[in-house]
N, C-alpha and C positions, 0 to 999 in steps of 0.2 A: 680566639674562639675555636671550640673545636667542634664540629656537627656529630650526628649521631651516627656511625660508623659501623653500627653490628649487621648491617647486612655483608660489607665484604667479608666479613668472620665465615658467616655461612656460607657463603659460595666458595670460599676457596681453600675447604677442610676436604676436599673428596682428592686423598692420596690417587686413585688411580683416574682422574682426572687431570689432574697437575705432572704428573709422569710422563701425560701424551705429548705437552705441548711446555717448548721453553717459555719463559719469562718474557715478555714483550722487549724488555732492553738485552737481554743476550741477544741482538742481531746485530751486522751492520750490514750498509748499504752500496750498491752497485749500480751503476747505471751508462748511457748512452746517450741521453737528453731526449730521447726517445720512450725512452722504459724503462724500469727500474728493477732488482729482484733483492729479496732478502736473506742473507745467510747467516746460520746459528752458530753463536761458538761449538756447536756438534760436528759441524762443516756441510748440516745439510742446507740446502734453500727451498723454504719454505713459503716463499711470494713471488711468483713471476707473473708478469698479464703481457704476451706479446703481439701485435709489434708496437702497441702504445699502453703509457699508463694505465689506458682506461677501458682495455679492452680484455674479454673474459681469462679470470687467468689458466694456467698453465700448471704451475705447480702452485697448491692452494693451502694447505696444510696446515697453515695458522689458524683457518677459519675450520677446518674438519680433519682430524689427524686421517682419518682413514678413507675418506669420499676425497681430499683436497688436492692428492698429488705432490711427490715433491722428488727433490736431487739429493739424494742420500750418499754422501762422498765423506769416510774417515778411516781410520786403523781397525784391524782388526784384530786388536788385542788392546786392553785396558788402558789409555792413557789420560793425560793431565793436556789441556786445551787452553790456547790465548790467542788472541786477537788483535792486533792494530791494522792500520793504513800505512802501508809504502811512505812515507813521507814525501807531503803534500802533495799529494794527489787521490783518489777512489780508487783505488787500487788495493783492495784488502787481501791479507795476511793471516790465515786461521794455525797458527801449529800445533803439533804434535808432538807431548813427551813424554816415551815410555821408558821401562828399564831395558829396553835393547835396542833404543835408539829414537832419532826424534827429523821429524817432516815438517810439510806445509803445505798448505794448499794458498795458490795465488789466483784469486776468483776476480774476473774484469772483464768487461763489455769492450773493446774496439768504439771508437766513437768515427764515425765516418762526416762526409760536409757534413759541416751544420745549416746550409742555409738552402738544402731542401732534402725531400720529404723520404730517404731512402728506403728501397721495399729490405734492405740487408740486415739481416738482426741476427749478431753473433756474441755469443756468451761461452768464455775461455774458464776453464779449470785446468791450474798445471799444478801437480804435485810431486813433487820434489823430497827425496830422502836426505837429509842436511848429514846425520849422524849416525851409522852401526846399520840397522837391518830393519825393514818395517814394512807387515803384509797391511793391505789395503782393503776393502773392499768398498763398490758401487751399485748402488741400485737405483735408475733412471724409470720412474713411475709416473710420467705425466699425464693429466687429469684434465682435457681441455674443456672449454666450454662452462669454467667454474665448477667441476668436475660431472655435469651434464651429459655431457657430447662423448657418445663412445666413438673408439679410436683402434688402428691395428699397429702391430708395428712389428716391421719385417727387415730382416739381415740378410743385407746386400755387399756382399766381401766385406770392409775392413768400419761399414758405416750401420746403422740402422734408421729405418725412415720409418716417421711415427705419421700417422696419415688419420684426421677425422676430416669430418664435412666442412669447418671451416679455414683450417690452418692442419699445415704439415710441418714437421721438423726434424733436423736430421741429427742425431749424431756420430759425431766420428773420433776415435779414441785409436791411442798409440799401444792400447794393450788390447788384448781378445776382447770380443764383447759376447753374450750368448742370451736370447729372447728367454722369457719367461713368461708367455703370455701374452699383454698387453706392456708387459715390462721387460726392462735392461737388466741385470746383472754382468758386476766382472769382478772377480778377485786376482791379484796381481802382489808381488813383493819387490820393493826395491832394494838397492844396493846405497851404500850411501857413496854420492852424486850423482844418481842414477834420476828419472824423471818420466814423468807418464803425463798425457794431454787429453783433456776430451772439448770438445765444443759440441758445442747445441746450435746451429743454424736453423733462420727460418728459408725455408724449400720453397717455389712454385716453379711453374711457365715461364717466369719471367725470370729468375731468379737463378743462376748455375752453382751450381756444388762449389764448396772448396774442399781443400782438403785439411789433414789438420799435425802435420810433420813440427816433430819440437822445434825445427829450426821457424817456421811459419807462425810458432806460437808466441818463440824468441819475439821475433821481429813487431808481433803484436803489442806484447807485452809492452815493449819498446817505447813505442808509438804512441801506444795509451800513456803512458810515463809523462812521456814529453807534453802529450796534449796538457794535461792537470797541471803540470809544473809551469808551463807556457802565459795557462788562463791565471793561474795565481800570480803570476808575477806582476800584474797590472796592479794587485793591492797596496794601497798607499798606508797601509793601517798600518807601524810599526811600535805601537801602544805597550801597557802590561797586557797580559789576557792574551798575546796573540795567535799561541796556537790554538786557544778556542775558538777564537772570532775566524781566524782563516778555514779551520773545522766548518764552520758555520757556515760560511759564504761558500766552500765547496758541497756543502749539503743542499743548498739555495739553488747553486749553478745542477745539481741532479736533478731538483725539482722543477726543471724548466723543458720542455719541450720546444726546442730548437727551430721544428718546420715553423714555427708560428709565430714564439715568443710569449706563448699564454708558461702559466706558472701555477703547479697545482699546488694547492694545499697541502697538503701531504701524498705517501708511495699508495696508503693502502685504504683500505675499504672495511668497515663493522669493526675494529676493535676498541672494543670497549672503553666507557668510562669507569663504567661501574660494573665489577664482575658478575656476570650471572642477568644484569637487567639490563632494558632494550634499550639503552643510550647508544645505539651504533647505530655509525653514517658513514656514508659514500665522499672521501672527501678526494677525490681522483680529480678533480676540476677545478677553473682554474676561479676563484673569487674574485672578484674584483677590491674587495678592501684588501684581503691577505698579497696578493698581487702589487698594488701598489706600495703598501708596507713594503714589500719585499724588495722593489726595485729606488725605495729611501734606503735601505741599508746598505743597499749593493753600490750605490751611488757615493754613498759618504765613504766606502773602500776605492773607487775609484774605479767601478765598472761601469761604463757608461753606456754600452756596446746594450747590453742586456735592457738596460732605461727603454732604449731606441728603438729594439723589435717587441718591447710591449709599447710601445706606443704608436707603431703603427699595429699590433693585434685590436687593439683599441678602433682606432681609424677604419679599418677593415670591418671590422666585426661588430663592434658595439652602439657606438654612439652615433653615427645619422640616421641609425636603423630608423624601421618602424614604432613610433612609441606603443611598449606594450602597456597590458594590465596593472604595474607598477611603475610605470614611467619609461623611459627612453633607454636606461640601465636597468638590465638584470643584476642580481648581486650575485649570479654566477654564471658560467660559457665552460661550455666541453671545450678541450684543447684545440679543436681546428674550427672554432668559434661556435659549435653549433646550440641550438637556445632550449630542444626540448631534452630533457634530462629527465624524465619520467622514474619515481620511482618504486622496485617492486621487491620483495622478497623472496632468496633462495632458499626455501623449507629445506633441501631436502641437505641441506648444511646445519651444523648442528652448532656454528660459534664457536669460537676461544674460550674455550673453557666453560664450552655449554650455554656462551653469550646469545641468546638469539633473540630477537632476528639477523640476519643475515642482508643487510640491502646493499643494493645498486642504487645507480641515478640517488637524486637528492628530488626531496618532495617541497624543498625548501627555496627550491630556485624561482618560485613565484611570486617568493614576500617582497613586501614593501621594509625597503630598507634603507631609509634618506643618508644613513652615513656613509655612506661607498660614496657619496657624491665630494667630502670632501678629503675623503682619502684618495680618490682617485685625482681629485682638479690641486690635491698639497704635493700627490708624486707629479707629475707638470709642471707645476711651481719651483721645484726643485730640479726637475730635468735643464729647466730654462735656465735656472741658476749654475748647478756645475755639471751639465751635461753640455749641450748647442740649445742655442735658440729656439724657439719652437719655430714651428711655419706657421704661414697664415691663413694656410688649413686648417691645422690642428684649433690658434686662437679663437675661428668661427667656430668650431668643435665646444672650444670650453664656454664662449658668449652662450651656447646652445645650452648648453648643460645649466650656467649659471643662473639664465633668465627663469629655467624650469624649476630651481633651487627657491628664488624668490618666489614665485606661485606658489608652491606646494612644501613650505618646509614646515609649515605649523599646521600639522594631521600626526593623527598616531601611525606606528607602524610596528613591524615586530621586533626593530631593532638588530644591535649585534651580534645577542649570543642566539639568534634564531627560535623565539618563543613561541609554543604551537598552543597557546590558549589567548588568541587573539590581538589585536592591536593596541599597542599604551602610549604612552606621551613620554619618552625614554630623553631623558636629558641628554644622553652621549649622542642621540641623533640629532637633536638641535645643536649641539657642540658645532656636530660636523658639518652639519647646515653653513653654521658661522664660518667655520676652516673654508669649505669652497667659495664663498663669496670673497673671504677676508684674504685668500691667495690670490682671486682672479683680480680685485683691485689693486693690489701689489703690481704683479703682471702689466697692467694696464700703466701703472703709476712709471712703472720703470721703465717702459721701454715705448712708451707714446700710444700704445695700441686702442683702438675706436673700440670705447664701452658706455652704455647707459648708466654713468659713474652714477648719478642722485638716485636710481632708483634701487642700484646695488647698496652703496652706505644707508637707506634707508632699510633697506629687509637685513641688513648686517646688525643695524643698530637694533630693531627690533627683536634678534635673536636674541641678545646679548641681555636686554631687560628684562625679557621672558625667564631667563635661563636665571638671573636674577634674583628677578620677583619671585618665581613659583618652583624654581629647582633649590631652592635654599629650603631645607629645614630646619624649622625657628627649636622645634622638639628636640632633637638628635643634634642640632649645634653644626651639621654639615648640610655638603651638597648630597641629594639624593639620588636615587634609579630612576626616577618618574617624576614629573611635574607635579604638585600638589600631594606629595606621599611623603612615607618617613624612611624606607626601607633604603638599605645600604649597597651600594654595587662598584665592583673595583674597576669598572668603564669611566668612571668619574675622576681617575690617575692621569686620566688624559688632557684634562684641563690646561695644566699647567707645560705638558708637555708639545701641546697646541698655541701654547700662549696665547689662550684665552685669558690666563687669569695670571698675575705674578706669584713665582714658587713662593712669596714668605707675603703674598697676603694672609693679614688675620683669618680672614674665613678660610682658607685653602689651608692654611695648618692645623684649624679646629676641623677638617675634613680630613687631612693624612691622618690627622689622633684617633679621630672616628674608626677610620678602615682599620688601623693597626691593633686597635681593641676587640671590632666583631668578626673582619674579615682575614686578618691574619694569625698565620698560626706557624711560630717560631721567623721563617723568612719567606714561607707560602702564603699566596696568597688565593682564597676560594673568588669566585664569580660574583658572587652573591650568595643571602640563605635564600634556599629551594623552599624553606617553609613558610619564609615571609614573603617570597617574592616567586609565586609559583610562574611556572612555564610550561605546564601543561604535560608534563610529563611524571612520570611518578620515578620516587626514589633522588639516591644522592650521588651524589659525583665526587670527584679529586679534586684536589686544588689546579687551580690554572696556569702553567707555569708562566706564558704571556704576562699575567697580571702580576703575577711575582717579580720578574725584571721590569714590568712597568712600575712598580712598587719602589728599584733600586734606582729609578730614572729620579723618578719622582721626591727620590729622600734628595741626591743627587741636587738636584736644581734648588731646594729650601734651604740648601746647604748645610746638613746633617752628615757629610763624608764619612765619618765612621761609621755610622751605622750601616749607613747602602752599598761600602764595601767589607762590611761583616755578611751583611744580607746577600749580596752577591756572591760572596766567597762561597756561602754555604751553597746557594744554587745550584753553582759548579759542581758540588759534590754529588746533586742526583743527577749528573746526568750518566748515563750507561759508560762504559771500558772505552768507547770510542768516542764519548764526546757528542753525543746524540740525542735525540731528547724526543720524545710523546709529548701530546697534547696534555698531560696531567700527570699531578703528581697521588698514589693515593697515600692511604693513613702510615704505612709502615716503612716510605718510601719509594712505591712499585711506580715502574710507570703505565701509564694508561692511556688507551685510544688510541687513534692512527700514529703510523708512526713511520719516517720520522717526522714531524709537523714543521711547515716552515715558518709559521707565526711565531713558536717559539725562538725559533733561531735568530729571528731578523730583531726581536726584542733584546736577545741576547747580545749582540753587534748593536744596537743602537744604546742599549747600558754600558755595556765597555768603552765605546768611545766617548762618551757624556762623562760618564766618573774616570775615567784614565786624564783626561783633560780636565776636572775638575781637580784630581788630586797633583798635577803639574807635573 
């Protein structure tokens, strides 16, 4: 099925619109496990918030070409531009090919401890002439405060120090630098072997200058190498697919904030589903479903380190809390655990390409949302499995959660994809209901642990008849979105991949047939229709790339292998030159929304290993 699609037509015909701002996949990613920034195959960077994910950014420029701020670093003469990663590591690689020769710029964060909270936030640029002769130029425009916060910035011998009310930074470069204002410029020529360094430090009182000598930069560089190559080697994946899946799990391990062990959703903030309309959110925090998804994928590669400090973020921060408003779990926590997330918009940003609104915080983090409970009690289930044991802290932990599961799992709520026209009876939330009961009796079964087993297989079995009885439609020949409704939603892939149900029951293959008729399109796959299954917001979206690799899981386990390795293959093909991937796909192939999403990735790593082992 294909939806009605003429609104991106419109928004995305204004030639001088599209000229300000690249493509949402010409970027890749950079980070420290602290913060992240985004760089264009132009070699400017376009997203930075420091000294955390989720703090105002720095260089903005995706969301407002000329309010946003950015690091404007390439040739200054006409060339031909490519991108990869250092192999296996974040360590990215932009060059440069002209007709009188050809460069690079190697863009990388230094990762410092990881196991606590450092005030030191440094971002390396070394550029380098590989070939013949190549002038440069730079213009260092930072915009703090989401380009709010004015700021000065003053040249102090061989550095400049950018100074607002909240945050100062310094940079320091190997070639002249000269003020322009509130801005950097330098222009400079190299020689081929020749090499030029800037760093961006964050400055205070507590904080001492470096300096920033190629040899200093060498050694960084180094360092950083070794880190990436180090963490990758723990993966046990040696599959097809593997330099995607390893792609993957190194995008995972960036979207992890280290002091904590929380795991954001994605690097950024407001970019669009849908070009020109208000589908943008703040997704800088850390989910509790995406979260635990994330640390099943990391787990089945063989990182078990990361399982460990989300489970104690968890123990810390979440679960003895206070039961709030929606129960005892939020379905989302700012990175250093915190609960109010308040959300508001920056007017005086103007969006990706005119997207507005512009938000922070998420307004979302106060739904009720029953399926975190058993995505969060199936990542535990599996930490216990190929990670260690749990303790018998964390078991009082899950008894807590579980017992609150049985009270309250048959109410509506807003479900998954976060619907802002009220509460429904969302089958994929009852699923999840069943997942957290049907893993803590496992738990229980396996390892002797004290549980109120009768009253668990009672509220277990109860889901299970409900889901049944009243999520079957007798009309449409499948399982539905809602209890007693007919409308179609690709949350119900999960079924079988929950082993709820067997991949080649009758009804669960007259429900793949269903999806593949309304909700697929070619090997995408959509959420739902938005006009049978409103959610409160107006307008249309992209296909969901999540639900597409749920789609190759799910051909996968009915055992249809060629099809869900047709279907996957093609996948592969939208994602960006590095293997990166948005929350959506839209009609002509673009990608859409934050980026890069870790949902996507962790589905992607849980498809490849399911069909790599199915096809033997």
């Amino acid at each position: 099925m294909v939806f009605d699609i003429t609104e991106y037509g419109q928004q995305t015909g204004c030639p001088t619109a599209s000229s300000r701002y690249l493509p949402i996949a010409d970027h890749g990613l950079i980070g420290d496990l602290r913060t992240v920034a985004l760089v264009g195959t132009n070699g400017t960077i376009d997203w930075y918030c420091c000294p955390r994910f989720d703090a105002p950014s720095v260089f903005g420029s995706i969301l407002d070409a000329e309010r946003g701020g950015s690091f404007e670093l390439a040739t200054d003469v006409p060339a031909r531009t490519r991108q990869f990663y250092f192999p296996d590591t974040n360590v990215l690689i932009t060059r440069f090919s002209s007709a009188d020769g050809a460069g690079e710029i190697q863009d990388f964060m230094p990762v410092v401890d990881e196991s606590r909270d450092s005030v030191r936030h440094r971002l390396i640029r070394r550029v380098r002439c590989v070939r013949g002769t190549l002038p440069f130029t730079a213009r260092v425009a930072p915009r703090f405060g989401y380009g709010a916060e004015p700021h000065t910035a003053s040249l102090q011998g061989d550095r400049v120090l950018f100074e607002s009310r909240s945050l100062s930074l310094a940079l320091t470069s190997t070639v002249p630098l000269e003020c322009d204002g509130q801005d950097v410029r330098s222009r400079f020529k190299l020689l081929e072997g020749e090499s030029a360094v800037f760093a961006l430090d964050r400055v205070g009182d507590e904080i001492a200058l470096l300096g920033c000598a190629r040899r200093e930069a060498g050694a960084e560089f180094e360092a950083t190498v070794r880190f990436w190559r180090t963490w990758l080697s723990a993966s046990r994946y040696h599959g097809r697919w593997r330099e995607m899946v390893q792609r993957s799990a190194l995008t995972l391990k960036l979207l992890t904030y280290a002091p904590t062990g929380a795991i954001v959703a994605a690097a950024t903030t407001s970019l669009p589903e849908a070009v020109g309309r208000e589908r943008n959110w703040d997704y800088r925090y850390m989910w509790v479903r995406d979260a635990a998804f994330c640390v099943y994928a990391l787990l089945r590669l063989g990182f078990t380190s990361e399982a460990e400090a989300f489970m104690g973020f968890l123990s810390e921060h979440c679960i003895m809390c206070e039961d709030g408003p929606a129960g005892p779990l939020q379905i989302m926590y700012g990175i250093d655990g915190r609960r109010d997330l308040a959300e508001r918009e920056l007017t005086h940003l103007e969006g990706y390409l005119g997207s507005s609104p512009v938000r922070v915080g998420n307004g979302a983090v106060n739904q009720l949302q029953l399926d975190i409970y058993g995505a969060l009690i199936d990542s535990v289930y599996l930490y216990d499995k190929w990670g260690h044991p749990i303790s018998s802290d964390h078991w009082d932990e899950v008894g807590y959660l579980v017992n609150w599961v049985c009270d309250h799992w048959d109410q509506p709520d807003e479900g998954i994809w976060e619907i802002r026209a009220g509460r429904q009876s969302f089958l994929y939330s009852r699923l999840m209901c069943w997942v957290a009961i049907e893993r803590a009796i496992r738990m229980a079964n396996r390892r002797g642990l004290p549980a109120d087993l009768p009253r668990w297989r009672s509220s277990r079995d109860a889901i299970y008849r409900q889901i049944m009885a009243r999520g079957w439609s007798r009309q449409r020949g499948a399982f539905a979105q809602r209890l007693d409704h007919d409308a179609l939603d690709a949350s119900v892939l999960m079924m079988p991949l929950a082993k709820f149900i067997s991949p080649v029951d009758p009804k669960w293959l007259a429900t793949l047939d269903a999806l593949k008729a309304e909700l697929v399109s070619d090997s995408l796959v959509y959420r739902y229709d938005p006009f049978l299954s409103s959610d409160g917001l107006p307008g249309t979206e992209g296909t969901f790339s999540i639900c597409s690799f749920w789609y190759v899981e799910a051909l996968t386990r009915a055992g249809r292998l060629e099809e869900a390795r047709l279907a996957f293959e093609k996948m592969l093909t939208y994602s960006n030159h590095l293997g990166l991937y948005a929350e959506e796909i839209g009609p002509t192939g673009e990608q859409l929304g934050n980026f890069p999403q870790a949902f996507t990735h962790l589905s992607l790593i849980s498809a490849a290993f399911n069909l790599d082992r199915a096809l033997g």
